[in-house]
SEZA-108149 format. One record per residue (C-alpha): residue number from 1; x, y, z; residue in three letters. Coordinates in nm, 3 decimals. Example, Ala and Ser with C-alpha at 12.3 -4.5 7.8 and 13.67 -1.06 7.14 Angstrom:
BEGIN
 num       u       v       w residu
   1   1.230  -0.450   0.780    ala
   2   1.367  -0.106   0.714    ser
***
This chain:
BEGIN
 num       u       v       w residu
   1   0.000   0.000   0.000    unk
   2   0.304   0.229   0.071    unk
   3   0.426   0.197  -0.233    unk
   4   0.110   0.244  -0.403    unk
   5   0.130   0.633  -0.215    unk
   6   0.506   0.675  -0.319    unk
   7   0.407   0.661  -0.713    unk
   8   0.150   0.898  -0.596    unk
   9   0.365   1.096  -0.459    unk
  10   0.620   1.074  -0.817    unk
  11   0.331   1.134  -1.013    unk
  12   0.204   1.447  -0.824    unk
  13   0.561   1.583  -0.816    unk
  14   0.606   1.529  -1.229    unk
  15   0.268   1.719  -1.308    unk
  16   0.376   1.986  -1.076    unk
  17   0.698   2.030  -1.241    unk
  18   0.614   1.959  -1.623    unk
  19   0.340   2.234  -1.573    unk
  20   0.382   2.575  -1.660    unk
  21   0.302   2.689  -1.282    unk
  22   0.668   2.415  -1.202    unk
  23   0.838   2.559  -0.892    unk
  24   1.236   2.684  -0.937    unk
  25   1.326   2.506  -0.630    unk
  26   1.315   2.090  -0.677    unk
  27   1.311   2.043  -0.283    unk
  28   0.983   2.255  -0.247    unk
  29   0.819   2.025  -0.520    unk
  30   0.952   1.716  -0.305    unk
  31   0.819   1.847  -0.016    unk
  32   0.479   1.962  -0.169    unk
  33   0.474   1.598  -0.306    unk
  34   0.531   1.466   0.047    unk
  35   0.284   1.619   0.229    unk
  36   0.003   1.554  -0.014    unk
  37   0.120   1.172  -0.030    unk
  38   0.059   1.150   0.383    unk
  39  -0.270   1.319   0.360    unk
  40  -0.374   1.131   0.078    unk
  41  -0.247   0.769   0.293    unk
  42  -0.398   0.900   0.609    unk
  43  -0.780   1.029   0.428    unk
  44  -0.741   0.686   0.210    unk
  45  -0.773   0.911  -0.100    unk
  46  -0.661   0.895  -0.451    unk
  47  -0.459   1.172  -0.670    unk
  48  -0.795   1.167  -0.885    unk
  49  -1.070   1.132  -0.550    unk
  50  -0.859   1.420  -0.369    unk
  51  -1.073   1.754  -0.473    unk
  52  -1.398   1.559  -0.478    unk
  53  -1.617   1.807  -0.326    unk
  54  -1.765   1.500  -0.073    unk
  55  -1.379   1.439   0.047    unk
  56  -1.334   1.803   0.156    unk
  57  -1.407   1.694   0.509    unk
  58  -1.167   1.462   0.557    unk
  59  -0.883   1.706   0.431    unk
  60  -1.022   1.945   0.698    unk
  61  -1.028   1.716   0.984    unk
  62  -0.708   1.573   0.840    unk
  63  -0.574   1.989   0.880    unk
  64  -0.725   2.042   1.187    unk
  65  -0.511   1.745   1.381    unk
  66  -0.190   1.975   1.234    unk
  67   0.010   2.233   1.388    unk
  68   0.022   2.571   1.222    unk
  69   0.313   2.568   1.062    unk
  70   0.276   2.229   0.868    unk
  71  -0.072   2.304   0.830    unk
  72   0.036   2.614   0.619    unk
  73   0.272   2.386   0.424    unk
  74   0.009   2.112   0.336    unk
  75  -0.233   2.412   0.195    unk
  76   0.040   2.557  -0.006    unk
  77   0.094   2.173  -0.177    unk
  78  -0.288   2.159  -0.200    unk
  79  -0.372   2.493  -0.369    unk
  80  -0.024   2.462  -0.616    unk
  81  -0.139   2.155  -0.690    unk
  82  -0.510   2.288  -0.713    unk
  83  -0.385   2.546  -0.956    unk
  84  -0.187   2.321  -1.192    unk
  85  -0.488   2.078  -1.186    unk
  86  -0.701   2.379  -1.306    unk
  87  -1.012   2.311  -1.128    unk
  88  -1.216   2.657  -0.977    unk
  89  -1.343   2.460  -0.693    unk
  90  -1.046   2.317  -0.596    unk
  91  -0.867   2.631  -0.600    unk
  92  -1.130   2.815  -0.428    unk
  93  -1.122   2.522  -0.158    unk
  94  -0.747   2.509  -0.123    unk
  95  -0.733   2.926  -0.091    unk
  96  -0.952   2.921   0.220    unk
  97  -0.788   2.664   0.401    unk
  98  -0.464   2.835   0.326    unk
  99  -0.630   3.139   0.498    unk
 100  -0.701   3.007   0.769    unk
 101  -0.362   2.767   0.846    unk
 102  -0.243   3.181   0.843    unk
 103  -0.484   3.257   1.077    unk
 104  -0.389   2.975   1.323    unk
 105   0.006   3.045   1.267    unk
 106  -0.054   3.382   1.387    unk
 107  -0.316   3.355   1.667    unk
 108  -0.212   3.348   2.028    unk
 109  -0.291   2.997   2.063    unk
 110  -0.060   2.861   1.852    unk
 111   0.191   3.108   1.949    unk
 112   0.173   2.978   2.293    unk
 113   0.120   2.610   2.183    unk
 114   0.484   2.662   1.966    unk
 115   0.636   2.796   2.278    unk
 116   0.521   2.528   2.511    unk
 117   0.671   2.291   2.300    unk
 118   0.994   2.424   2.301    unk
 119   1.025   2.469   2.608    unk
 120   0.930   2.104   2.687    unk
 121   1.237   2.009   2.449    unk
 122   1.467   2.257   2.536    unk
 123   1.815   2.157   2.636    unk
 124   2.085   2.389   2.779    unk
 125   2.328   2.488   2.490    unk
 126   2.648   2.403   2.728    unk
 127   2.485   2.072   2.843    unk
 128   2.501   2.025   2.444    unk
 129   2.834   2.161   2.411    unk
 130   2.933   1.951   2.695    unk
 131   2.851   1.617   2.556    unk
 132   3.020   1.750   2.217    unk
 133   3.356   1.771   2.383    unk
 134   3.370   1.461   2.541    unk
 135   3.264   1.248   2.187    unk
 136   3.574   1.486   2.057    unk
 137   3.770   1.400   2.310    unk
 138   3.722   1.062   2.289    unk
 139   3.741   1.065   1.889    unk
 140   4.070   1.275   1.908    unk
 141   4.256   1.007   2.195    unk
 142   4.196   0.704   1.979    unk
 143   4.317   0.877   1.679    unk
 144   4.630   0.911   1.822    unk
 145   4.745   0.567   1.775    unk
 146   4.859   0.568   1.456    unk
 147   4.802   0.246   1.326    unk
 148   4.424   0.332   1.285    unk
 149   4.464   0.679   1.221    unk
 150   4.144   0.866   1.099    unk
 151   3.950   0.532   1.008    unk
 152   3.830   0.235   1.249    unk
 153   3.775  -0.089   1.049    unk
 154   3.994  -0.326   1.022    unk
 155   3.865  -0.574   0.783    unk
 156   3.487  -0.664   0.908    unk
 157   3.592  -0.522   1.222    unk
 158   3.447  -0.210   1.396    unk
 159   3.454  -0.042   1.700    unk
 160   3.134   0.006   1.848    unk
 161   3.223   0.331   2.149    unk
 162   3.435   0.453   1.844    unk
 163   3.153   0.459   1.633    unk
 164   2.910   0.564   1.895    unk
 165   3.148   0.903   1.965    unk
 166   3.235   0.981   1.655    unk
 167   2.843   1.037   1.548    unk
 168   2.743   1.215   1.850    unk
 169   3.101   1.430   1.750    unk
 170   2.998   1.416   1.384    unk
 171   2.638   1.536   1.408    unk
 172   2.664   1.760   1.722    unk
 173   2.971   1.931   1.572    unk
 174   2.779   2.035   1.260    unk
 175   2.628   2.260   1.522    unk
 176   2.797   2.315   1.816    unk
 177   3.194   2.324   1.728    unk
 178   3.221   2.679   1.680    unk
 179   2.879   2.848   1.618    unk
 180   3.039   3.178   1.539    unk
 181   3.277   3.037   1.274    unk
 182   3.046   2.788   1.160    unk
 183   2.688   2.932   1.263    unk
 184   2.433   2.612   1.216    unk
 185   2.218   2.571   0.907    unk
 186   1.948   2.380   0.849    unk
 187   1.945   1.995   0.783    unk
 188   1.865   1.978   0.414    unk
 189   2.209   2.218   0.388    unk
 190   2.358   1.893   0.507    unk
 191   2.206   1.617   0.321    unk
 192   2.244   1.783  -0.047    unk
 193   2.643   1.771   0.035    unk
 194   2.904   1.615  -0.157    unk
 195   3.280   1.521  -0.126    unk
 196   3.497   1.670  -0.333    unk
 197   3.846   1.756  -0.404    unk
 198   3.971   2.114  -0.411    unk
 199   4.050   2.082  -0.820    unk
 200   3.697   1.979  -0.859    unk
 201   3.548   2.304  -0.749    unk
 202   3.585   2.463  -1.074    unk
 203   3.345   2.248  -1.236    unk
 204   3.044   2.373  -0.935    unk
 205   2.766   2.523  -1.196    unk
 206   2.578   2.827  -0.995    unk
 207   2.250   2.664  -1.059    unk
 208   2.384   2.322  -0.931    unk
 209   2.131   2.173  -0.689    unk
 210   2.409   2.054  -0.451    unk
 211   2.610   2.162  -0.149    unk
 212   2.971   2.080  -0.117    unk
 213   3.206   1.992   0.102    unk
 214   3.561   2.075  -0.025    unk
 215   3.872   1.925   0.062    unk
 216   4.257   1.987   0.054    unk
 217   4.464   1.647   0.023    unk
 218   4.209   1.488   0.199    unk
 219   4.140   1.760   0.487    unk
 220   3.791   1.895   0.497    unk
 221   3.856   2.284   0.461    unk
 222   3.547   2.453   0.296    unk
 223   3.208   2.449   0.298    unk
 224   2.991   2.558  -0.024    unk
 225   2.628   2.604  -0.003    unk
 226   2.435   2.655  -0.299    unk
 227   2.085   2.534  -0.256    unk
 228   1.938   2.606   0.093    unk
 229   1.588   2.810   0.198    unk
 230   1.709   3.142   0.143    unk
 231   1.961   3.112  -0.141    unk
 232   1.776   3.323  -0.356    unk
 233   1.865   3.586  -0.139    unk
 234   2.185   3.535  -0.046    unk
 235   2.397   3.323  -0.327    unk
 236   2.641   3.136  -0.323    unk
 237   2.790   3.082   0.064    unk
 238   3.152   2.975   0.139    unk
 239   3.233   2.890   0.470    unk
 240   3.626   2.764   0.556    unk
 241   3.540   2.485   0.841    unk
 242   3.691   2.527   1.200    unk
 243   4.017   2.300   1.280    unk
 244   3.799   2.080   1.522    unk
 245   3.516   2.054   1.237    unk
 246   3.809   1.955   1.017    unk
 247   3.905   1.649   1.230    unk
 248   3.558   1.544   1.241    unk
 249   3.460   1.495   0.940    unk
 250   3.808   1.398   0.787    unk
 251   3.727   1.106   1.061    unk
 252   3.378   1.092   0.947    unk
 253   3.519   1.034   0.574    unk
 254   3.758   0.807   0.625    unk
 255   3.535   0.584   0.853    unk
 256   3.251   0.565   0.616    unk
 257   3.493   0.505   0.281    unk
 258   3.336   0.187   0.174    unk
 259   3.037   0.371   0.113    unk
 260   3.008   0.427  -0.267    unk
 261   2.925   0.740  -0.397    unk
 262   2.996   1.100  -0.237    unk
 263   2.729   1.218  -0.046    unk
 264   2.870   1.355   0.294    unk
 265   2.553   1.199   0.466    unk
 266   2.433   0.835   0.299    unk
 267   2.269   0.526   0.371    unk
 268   2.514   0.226   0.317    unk
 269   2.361   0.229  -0.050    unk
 270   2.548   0.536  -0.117    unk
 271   2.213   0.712  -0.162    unk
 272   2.215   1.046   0.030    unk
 273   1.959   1.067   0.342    unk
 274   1.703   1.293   0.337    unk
 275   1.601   1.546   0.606    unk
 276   1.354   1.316   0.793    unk
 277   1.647   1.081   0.855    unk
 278   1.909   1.306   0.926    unk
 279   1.693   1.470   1.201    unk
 280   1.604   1.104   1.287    unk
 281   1.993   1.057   1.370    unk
 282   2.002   1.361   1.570    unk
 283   1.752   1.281   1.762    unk
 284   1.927   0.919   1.820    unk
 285   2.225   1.148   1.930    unk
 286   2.057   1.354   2.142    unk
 287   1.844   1.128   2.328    unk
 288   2.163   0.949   2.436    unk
 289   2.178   1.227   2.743    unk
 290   1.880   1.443   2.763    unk
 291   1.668   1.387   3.035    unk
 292   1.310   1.291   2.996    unk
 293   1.154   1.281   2.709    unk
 294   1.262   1.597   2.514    unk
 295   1.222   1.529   2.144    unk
 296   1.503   1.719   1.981    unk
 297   1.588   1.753   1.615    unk
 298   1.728   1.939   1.371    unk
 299   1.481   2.238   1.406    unk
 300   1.511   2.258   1.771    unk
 301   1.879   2.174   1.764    unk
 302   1.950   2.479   1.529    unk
 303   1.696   2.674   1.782    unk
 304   1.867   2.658   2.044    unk
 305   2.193   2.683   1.908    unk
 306   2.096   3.015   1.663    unk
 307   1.922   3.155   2.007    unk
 308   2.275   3.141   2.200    unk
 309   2.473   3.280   1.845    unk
 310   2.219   3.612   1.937    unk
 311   2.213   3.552   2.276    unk
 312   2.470   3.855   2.325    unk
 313   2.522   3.966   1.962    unk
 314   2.617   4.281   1.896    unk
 315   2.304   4.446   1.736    unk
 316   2.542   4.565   1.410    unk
 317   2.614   4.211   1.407    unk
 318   2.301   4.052   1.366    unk
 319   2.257   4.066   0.975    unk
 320   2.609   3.890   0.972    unk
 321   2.471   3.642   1.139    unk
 322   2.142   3.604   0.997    unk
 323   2.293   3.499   0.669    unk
 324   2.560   3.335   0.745    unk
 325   2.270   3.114   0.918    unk
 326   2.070   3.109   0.581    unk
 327   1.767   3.289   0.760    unk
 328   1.596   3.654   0.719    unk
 329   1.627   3.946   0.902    unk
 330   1.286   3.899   0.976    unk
 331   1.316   3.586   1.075    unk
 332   1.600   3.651   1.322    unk
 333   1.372   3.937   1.511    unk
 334   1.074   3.681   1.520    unk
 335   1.249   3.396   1.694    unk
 336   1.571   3.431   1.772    unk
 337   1.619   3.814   1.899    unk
 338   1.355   3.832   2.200    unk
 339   1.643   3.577   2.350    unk
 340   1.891   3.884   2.319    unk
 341   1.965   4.102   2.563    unk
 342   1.934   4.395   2.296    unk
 343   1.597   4.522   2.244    unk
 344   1.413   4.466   1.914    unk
 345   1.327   4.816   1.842    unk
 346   1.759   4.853   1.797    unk
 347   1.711   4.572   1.557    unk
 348   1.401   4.722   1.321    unk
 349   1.663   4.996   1.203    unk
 350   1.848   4.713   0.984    unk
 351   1.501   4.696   0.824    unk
 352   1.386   5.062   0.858    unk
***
């Protein structure tokens, strides 16, 4: 039955895309394609059944079990694909359940329902950082004997604490390692990364729908984003990776080499993860010392670390920082700035 959604899914994403209304970024269209494939699993619809007039109520009760925020994004799949479909009613249907998801995103109920649940998951940036540095530790003590330097397999062998540490390293770090050198991005910044070699950079096209992770004899030294949320705004990002970042993922590397392919993040296939898992491994990492049962991921991960990045910014600062984290201006006053112990009205001059 899964697999009967999944073509769905394909199929949903090639009409969007082969239309004239096809959307510049492929993610979105992936993402547009996912959310309309769980509704349609969940309601027991069809692609063709879906804007039936008599199925409206079970999208709606469908929306209603959402939060704000992924109610929005469900809408926005439903009235694109509403409007390449062509159908009035549809469209008509799909508008006013985009305008309300808007409604809910900005009422004081879901405003208070989004911080409740971030505070019920929040963990302590240094308790994070804390945990970092021992993995790093750990990581950096074993790498000094030299016959396994940088990799840990020896035939069909592995090391299970080496392997353990040098994820919770590998995915913390990504973070944590140096937030003002390497301010956190967003996971699907991470899982569009390749490998490459420092003479292979001149072949990067601008419009290339990959990250990359550049490297110098073998040493991880840059980091090039191209396609992330807000790269319309902001082009092409180069980041040169702090010396601890280095190690860990020159360790990270070498220990997954049999892998083929090369996607910085993969399944054993070679095929790159997506999001979902990535945040799915973070939360594997995390839940290895938070207490109770926080649910932290990506999003709340990059939360909490943005929120201690502004935490005593310098106000002049703060547009620095809010692209070299791949968000607005905007977005940095909405979430991230209340945290700051400089008042937002210093902040609205950036924008003035």
């Amino acid at each position: 039955m899964s697999n009967i959604y999944k073509d769905m899914a394909t199929a949903i994403m090639d009409e969007i895309q082969e239309s004239k209304y096809a959307l510049k970024n492929i993610r979105t269209a992936a993402n547009y394609a996912g959310h309309l494939k769980r509704l349609l699993s969940r309601t027991q619809l069809t692609k063709e059944t879906l804007f039936l007039k008599k199925n409206q109520d079970k999208i709606i009760s469908y929306l209603e079990k959402k939060g704000g925020s992924t109610r929005n994004q469900i809408c926005c799949a439903l009235k694109k694909y509403s409007v390449v479909l062509n159908i009035e009613e549809a469209i008509n249907f799909s508008s006013q359940q985009m305008d309300l998801a808007i409604e809910m995103r900005k009422s004081k109920m879901e405003q208070d329902r989004i911080t409740n649940k971030k505070n019920e998951n929040w963990v302590d940036f240094n308790v994070i950082h804390f945990h970092y540095k021992n993995a790093l530790s750990f990581i950096k003590h074993y790498n000094e004997m030299k016959e396994h330097k940088y990799t840990w397999r020896t035939g069909t062998k592995t090391f299970p604490a080496y392997e353990r540490n040098l994820n919770m390293a590998f995915h913390l770090g990504l973070f944590v390692s140096n937030i003002e050198y390497n301010p956190p991005r967003r996971s699907q910044d991470w899982t569009l990364m390749k490998v490459i070699p420092i003479s292979m950079v001149k072949n990067i096209k601008e419009k290339d729908i990959n990250n990359y992770c550049v490297t110098i004899r073998g040493i991880p030294k840059q980091v090039i984003f191209l396609k992330y949320k807000t790269c319309d705004e902001y082009g092409r990002q180069e980041f040169d990776l702090n010396t601890d970042l280095q190690f860990i993922m020159r360790c990270w590397i070498s220990y997954h080499s049999e892998i083929p392919g090369n996607n910085l993040i993969s399944h054993p296939s070679g095929a790159a993860k997506n999001p979902s898992t990535f945040g799915k491994s973070i939360q594997k990492v995390m839940n290895d010392f938070v207490v109770g049962d926080k649910r932290v991921k990506v999003n709340m991960l990059r939360n909490i670390c943005i929120t201690e990045l502004y935490r005593n910014v310098d106000v002049n600062c703060i547009l620095k920082w809010a692209t070299a984290c791949g968000h607005t201006i905007e977005t940095a006053k909405e979430y991230y700035i209340q945290n700051n112990k400089h008042k937002i009205e210093l902040a609205n001059s950036l924008t003035s």
